[in-house]
PyMOL commands that place a pseudoatom at each C-alpha (Angstrom):
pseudoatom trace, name=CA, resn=UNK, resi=1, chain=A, elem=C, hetatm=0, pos=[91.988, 84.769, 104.906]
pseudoatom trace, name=CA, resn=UNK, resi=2, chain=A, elem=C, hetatm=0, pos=[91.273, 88.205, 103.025]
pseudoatom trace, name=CA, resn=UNK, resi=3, chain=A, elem=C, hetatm=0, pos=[93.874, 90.386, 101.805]
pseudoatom trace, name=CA, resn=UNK, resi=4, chain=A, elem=C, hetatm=0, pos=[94.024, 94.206, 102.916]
pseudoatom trace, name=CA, resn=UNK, resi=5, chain=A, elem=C, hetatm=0, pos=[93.871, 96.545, 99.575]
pseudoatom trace, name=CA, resn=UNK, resi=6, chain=A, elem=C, hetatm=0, pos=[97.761, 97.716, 100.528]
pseudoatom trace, name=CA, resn=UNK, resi=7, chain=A, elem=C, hetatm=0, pos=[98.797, 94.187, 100.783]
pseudoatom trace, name=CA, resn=UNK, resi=8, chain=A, elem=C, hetatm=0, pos=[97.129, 92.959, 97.639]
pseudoatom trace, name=CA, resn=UNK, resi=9, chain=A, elem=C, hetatm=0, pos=[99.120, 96.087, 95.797]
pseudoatom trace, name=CA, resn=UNK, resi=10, chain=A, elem=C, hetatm=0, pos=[102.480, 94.538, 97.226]
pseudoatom trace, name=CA, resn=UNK, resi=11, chain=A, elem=C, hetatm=0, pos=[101.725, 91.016, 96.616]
pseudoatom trace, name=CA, resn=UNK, resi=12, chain=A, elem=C, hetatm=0, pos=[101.224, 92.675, 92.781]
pseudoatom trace, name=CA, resn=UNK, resi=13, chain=A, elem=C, hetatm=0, pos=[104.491, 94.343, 93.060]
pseudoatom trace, name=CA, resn=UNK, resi=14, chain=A, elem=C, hetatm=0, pos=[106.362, 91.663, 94.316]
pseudoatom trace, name=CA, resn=UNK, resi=15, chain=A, elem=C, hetatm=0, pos=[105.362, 89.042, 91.748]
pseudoatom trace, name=CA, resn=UNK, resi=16, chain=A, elem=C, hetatm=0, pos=[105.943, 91.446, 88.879]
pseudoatom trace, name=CA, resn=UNK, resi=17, chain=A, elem=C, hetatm=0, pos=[109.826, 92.225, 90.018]
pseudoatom trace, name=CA, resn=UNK, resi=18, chain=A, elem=C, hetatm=0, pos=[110.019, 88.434, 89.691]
pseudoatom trace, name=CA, resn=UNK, resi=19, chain=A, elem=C, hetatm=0, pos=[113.850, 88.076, 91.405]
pseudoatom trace, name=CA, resn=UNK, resi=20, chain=A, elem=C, hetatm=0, pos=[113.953, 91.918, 91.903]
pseudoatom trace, name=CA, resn=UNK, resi=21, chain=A, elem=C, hetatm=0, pos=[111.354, 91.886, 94.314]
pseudoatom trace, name=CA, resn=UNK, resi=22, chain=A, elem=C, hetatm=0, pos=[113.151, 93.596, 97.506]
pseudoatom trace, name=CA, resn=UNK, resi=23, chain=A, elem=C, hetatm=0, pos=[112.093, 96.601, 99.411]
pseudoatom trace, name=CA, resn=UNK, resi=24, chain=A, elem=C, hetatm=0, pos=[113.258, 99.307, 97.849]
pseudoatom trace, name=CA, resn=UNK, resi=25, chain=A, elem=C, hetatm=0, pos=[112.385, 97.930, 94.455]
pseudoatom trace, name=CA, resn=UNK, resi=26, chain=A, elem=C, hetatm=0, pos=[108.452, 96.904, 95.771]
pseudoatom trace, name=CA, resn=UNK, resi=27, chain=A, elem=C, hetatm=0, pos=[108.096, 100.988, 96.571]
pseudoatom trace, name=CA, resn=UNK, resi=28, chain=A, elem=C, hetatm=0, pos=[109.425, 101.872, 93.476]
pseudoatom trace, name=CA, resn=UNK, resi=29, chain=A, elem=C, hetatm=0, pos=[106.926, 100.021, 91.959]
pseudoatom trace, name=CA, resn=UNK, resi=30, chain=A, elem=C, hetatm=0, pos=[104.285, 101.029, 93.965]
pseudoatom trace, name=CA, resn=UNK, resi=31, chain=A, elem=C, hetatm=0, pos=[104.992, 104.539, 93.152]
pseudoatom trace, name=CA, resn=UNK, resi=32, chain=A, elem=C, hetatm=0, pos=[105.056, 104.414, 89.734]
pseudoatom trace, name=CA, resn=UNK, resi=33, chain=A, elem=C, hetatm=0, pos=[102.093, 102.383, 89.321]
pseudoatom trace, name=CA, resn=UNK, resi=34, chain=A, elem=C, hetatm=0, pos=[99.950, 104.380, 92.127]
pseudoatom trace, name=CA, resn=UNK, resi=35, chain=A, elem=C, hetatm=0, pos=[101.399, 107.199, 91.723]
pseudoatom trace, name=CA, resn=UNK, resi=36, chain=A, elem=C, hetatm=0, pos=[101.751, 107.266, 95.767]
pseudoatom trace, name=CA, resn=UNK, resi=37, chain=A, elem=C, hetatm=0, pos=[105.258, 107.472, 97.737]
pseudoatom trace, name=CA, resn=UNK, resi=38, chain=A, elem=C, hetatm=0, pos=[104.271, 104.617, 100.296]
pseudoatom trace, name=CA, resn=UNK, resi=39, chain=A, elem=C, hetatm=0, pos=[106.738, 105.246, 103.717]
pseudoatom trace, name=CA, resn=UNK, resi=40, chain=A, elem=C, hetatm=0, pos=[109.194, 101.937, 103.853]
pseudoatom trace, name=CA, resn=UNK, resi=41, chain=A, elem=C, hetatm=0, pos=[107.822, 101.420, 107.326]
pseudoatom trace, name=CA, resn=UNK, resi=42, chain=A, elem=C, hetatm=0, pos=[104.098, 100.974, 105.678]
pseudoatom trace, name=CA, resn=UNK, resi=43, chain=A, elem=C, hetatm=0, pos=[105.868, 98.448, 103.172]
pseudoatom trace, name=CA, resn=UNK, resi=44, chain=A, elem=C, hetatm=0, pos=[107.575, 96.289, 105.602]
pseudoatom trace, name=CA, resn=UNK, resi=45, chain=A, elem=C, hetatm=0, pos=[104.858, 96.053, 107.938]
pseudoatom trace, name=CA, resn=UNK, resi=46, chain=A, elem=C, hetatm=0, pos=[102.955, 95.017, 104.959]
pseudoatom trace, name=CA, resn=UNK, resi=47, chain=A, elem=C, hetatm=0, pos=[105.896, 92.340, 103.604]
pseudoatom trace, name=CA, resn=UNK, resi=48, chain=A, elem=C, hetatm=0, pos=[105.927, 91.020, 107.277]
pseudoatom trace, name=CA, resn=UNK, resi=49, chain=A, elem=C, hetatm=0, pos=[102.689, 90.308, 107.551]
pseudoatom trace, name=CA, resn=UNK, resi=50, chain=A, elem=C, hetatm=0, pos=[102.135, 89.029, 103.832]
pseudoatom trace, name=CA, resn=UNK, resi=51, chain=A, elem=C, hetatm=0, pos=[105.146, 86.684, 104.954]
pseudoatom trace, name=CA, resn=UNK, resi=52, chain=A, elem=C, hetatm=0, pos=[103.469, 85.575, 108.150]
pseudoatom trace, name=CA, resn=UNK, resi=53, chain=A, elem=C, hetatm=0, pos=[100.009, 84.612, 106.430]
pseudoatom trace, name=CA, resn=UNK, resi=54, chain=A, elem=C, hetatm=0, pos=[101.965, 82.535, 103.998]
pseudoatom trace, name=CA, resn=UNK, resi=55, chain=A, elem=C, hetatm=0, pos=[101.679, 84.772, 100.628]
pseudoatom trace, name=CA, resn=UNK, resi=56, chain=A, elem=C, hetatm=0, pos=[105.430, 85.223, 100.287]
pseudoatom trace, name=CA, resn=UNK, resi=57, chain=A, elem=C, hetatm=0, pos=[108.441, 84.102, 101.367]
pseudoatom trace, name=CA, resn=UNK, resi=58, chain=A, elem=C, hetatm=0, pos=[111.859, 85.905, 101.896]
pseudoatom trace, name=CA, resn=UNK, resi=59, chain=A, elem=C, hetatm=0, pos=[115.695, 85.097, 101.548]
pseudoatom trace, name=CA, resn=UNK, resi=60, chain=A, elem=C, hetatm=0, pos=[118.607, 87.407, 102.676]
pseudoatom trace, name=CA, resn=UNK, resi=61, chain=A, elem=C, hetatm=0, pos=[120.939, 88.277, 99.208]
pseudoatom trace, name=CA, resn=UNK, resi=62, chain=A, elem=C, hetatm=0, pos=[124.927, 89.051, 99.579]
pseudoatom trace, name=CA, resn=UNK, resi=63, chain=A, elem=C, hetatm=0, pos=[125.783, 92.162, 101.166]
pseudoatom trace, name=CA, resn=UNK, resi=64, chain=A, elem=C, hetatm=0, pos=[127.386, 94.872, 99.008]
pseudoatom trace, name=CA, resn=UNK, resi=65, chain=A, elem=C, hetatm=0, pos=[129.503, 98.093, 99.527]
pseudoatom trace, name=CA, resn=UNK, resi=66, chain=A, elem=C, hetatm=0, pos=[126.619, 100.305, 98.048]
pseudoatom trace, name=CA, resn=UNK, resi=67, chain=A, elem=C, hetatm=0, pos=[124.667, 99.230, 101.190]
pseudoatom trace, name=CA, resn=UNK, resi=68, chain=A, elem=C, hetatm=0, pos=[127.383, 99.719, 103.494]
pseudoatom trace, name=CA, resn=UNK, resi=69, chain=A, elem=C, hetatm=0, pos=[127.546, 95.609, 103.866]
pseudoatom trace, name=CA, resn=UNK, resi=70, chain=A, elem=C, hetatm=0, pos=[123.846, 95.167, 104.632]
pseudoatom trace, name=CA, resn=UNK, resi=71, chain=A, elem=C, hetatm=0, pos=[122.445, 92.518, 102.548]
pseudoatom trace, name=CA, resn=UNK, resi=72, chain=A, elem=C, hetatm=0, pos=[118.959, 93.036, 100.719]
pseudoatom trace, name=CA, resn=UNK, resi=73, chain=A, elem=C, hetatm=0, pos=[115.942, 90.669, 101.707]
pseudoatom trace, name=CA, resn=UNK, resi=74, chain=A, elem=C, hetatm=0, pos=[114.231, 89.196, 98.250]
pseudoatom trace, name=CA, resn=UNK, resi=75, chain=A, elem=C, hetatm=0, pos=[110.812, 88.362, 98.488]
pseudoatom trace, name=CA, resn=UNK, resi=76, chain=A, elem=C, hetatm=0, pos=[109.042, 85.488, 96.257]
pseudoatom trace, name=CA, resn=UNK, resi=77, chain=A, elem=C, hetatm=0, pos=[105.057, 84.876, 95.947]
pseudoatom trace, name=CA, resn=UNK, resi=78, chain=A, elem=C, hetatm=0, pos=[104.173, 81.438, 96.970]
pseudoatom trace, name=CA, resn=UNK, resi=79, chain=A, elem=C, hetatm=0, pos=[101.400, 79.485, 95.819]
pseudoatom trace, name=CA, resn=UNK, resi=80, chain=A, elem=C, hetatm=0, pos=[99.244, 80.238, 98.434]
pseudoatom trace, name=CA, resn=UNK, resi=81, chain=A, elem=C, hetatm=0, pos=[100.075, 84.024, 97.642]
pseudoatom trace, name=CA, resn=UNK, resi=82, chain=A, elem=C, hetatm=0, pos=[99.510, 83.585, 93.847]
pseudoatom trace, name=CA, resn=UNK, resi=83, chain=A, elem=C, hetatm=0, pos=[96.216, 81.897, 94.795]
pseudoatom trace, name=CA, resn=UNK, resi=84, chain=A, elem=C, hetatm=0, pos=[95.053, 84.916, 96.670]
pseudoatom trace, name=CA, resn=UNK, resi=85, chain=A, elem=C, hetatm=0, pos=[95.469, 87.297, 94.146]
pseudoatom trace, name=CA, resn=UNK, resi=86, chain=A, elem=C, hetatm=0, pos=[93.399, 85.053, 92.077]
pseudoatom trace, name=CA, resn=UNK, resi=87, chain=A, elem=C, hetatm=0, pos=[90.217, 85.076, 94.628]
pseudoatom trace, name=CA, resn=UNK, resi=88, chain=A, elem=C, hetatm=0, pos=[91.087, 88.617, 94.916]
pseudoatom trace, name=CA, resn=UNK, resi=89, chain=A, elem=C, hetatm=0, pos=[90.616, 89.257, 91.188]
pseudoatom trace, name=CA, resn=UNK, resi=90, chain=A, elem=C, hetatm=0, pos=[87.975, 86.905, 91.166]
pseudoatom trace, name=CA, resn=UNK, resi=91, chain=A, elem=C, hetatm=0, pos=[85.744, 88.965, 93.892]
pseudoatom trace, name=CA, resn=UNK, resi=92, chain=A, elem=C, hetatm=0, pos=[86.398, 92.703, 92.531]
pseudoatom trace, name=CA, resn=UNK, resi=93, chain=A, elem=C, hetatm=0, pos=[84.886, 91.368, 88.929]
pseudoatom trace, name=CA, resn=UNK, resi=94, chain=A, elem=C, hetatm=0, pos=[82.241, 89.769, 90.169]
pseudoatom trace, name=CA, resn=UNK, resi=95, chain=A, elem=C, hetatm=0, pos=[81.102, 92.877, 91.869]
pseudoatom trace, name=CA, resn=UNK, resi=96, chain=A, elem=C, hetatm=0, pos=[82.711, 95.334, 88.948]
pseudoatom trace, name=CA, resn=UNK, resi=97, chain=A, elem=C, hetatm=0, pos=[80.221, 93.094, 86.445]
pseudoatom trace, name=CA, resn=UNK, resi=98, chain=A, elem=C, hetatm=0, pos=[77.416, 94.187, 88.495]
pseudoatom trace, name=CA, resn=UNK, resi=99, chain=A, elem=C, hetatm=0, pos=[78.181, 97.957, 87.848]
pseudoatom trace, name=CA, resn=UNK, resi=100, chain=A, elem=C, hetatm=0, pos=[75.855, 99.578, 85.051]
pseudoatom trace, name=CA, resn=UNK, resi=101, chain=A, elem=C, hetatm=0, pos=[77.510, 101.108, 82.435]
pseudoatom trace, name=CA, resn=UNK, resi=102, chain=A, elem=C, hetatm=0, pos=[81.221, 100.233, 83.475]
pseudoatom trace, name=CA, resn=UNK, resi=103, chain=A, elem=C, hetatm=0, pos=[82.666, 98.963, 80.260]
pseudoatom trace, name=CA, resn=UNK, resi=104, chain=A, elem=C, hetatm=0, pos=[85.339, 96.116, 81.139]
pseudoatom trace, name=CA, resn=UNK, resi=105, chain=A, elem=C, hetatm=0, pos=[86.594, 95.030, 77.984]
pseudoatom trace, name=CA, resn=UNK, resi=106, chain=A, elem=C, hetatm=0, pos=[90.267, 94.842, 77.516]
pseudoatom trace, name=CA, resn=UNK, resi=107, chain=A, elem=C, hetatm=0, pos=[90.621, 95.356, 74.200]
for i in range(1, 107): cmd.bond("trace and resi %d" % i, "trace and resi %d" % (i + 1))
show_as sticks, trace
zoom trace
């Protein structure tokens, strides 16, 4: 199963906001990484469907006052999810290694 390049930018956003990693929070991060104001609805669909191929998982947290008694739904990478993001990685350097001239050190 391949990973969309959307949902390989939330699975990245989810797994760096460690036990942050809720909605709002993911398209924060998304938008200050891409630079791109992803719509919630985009996100979502994205989280549901991440959740459904087994990358992530979700819990519901307490509800608070600030949100009107709604509780926020955490999301956590699973191995499975982790492991896709490696074969991801893995695949764009192969090809980025084939690419004359593009310099990919990381110092």
């Amino acid at each position: 199963m391949k990973l969309g390049a959307f949902e390989e930018l939330v699975l990245l956003a989810v797994g760096s906001l460690g036990e942050e990693a809720y909605g709002v929070a993911v398209k924060e991060t998304l938008q200050q990484k891409m630079g791109k104001n992803p719509s919630i609805g985009a996100l979502h669909s994205a989280l549901y469907r991440l959740e459904d191929k087994g990358c992530v998982t979700s819990e519901e947290g307490g509800a608070t006052t600030e949100r009107g008694g709604r509780r926020k739904k955490f999301y956590k990478l699973t191995a499975y999810g982790i492991t896709m993001l490696e074969e991801a990685n893995q695949l764009r350097m192969e090809f980025a290694r084939q690419v004359p001239g593009l310099n990919l050190s990381t110092e």
